[in-house]
N, C-alpha and C positions, 0 to 999 in steps of 0.2 A: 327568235322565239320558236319551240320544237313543240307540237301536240303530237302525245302519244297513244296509240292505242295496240295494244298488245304487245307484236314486234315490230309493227309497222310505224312507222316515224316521217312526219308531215313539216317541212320548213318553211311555216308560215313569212320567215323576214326575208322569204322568195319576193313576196307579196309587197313588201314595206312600200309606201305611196315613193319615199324619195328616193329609190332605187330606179324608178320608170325615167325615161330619156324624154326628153320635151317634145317629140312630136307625138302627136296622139295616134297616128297609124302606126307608128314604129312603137308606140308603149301600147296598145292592142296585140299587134304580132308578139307582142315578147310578153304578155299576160295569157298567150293561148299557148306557147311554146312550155311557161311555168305551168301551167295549169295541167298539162298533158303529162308532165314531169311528173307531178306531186299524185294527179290519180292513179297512176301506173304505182306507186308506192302502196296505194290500199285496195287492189287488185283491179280495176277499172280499166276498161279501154277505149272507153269512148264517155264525150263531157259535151255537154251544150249550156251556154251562159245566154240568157234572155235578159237586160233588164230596159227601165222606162224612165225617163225622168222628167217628168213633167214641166220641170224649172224651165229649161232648154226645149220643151218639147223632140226631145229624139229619141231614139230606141235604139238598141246596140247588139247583137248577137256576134256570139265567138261559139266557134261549132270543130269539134274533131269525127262528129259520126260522118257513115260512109256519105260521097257523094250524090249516090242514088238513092238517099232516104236522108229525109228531112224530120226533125223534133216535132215541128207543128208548120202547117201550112201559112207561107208568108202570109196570104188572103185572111187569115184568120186568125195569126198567133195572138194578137190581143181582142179576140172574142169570147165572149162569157160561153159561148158553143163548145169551146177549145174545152177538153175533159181534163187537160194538165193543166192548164192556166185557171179554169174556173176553180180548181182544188187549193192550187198556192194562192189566187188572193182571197179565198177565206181561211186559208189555216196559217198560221206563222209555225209551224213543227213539218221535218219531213217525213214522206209517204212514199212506199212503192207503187208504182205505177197501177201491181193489181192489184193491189187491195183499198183501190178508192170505190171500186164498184156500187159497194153496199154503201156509201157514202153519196154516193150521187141523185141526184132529184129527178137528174136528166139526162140526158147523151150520154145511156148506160152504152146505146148500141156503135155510139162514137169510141168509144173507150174499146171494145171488143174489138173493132173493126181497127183500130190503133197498135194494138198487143199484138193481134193477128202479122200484122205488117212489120214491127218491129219484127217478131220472130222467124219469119221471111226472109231477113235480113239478118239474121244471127245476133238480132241484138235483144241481150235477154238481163235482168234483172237489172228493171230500170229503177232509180230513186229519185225523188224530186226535194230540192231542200230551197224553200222560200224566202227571201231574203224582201221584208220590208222598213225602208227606212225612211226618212224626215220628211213629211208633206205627205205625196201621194207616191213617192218613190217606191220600186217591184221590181223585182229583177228574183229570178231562180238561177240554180244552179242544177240539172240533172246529170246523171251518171249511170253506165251502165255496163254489161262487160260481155264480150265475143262468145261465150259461152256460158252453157246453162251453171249458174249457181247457188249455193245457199245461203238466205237472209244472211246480212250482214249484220255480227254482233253491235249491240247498242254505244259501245267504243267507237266505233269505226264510223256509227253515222253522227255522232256528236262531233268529231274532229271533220270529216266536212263538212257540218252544219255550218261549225268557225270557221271553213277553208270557204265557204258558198260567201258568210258576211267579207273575206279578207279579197273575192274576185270582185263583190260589188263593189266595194270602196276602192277598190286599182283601178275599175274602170271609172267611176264614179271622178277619181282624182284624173285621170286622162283626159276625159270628155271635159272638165271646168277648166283645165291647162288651155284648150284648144279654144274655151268660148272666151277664155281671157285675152287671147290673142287673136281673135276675131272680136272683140268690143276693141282693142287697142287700134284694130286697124279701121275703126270705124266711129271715133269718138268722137262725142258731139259736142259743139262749140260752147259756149259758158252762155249762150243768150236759149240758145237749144233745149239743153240744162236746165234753164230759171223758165221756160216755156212749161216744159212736160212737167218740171215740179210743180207749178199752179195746176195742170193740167190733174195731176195726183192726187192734188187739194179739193179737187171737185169743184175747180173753176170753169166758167166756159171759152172758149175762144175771146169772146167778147168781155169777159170777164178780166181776164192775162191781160189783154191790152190794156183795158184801162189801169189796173197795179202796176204793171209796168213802164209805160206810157210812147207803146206803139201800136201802130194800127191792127183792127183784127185781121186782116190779110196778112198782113206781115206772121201774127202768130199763126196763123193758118200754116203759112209757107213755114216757118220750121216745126213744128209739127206734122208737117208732110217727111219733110229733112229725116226728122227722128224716125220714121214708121218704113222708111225704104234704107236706113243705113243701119238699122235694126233686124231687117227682115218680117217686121212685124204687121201683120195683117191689121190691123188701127189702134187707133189712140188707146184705146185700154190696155193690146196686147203693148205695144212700145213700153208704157208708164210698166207692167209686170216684167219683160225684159229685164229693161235698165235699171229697176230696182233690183230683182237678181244677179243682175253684172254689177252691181254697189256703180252707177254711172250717175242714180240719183237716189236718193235717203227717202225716210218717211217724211214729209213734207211738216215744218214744223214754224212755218213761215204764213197760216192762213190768218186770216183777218178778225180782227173780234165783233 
């Protein structure tokens, strides 16, 4: 699949999910290798990819700008403070970096003091293109180029709008490759399973036992099982987990 815009030519089936290799560090490196590829194509020379996904609770940056100058401060990247971030998650359309100014409620002098530092750094005509997707999913893509230039025709920022959705879903598909194989090396036994399902159900400990018909210690203890082989900070987060990993379904099994 080829987006065009003018004479510039963008190979989105760079991107295709089933092109990435099964390890998720090695299909990350070779999504920031393509990605570096395809923006040099519509004049850019530096990319930074942020996104979040709440499923997994993780966060994921692929970065080409220089070493000693960072997009947004790790302390802060997902702070409503942040003048790039607070802009992509209320707009779904992209924005130049300076002209969210007049847009802002707040951290005008954060923004200023951002452009200033970019330019410092030679990094100039930056663009931000927002990418929100299923639940609470966020992830941008920005770009920007070694020297000073002219807005980019509206061609050129439509084709990486589609090139910002075709990075979030590569990594998207990398990151679920890796939790699928981290739930496989960690799956929980069929009583584990018929626990957190009742657990799902809005039963209580005390509750599981008696349906089931073992002690509530015992459900206690795998419910402990599930909350540490999970990584899950307690019963609620486990039961959200392993319904995301499909390890347990919507519970369809409660009592009348």
């Amino acid at each position: 699949m080829d987006a065009l815009s003018g004479e510039l030519r963008v190979n989105l089936q760079h991107l295709a999910i089933e092109s990435f290799v099964p390890n998720r560090g090695d299909s990350l490196s070779k999504i920031k290798t393509q990605c570096q590829e395809q923006i040099e194509k519509l004049g850019y020379q530096f990319f930074n990819y942020t996104g979040y996904f709440p499923v997994c609770e993780e966060s994921h940056e692929i970065s080409s700008f220089p070493e000693n100058w960072c997009l947004v401060d790790s302390s802060n990247r997902f702070s409503s403070d942040n003048p790039i971030f607070q802009t992509s998650q209320n707009r779904a359309t992209p924005f130049l970096w300076a002209d969210i100014a007049s847009q802002l409620s707040k951290n005008k002098n954060q923004l200023i003091a951002f452009l200033k530092h970019a330019d410092q750094h030679d990094i100039h005509g930056g663009l931000c293109l927002p990418v929100h997707g299923a639940g609470a999913e966020w992830g941008m893509l920005n770009v920007a180029s070694g020297k000073k230039r002219s807005t980019p025709p509206e061609s050129t920022i439509q084709v990486l709008q589609l090139f910002a959705t075709s990075v979030h879903e590569a990594v998207k598909h990398a990151n679920a490759y890796h939790i699928k194989e981290h739930a496989r090396e960690n799956t929980l036994s069929p009583r584990e399973r018929e626990c957190l399902d009742w657990i799902a159900a809005g039963k209580t400990a005390w509750e599981t036992a008696q349906i089931i018909g073992i002690t509530e210690s015992t459900v206690a203890f795998h419910i402990r099982n599930t909350i540490n082989k999970l990584n899950a900070s307690n019963r609620a987060h486990a039961v959200a987990v392993a319904m995301a990993r499909s390890l347990i379904h919507t519970p369809h099994c409660k009592l009348s």
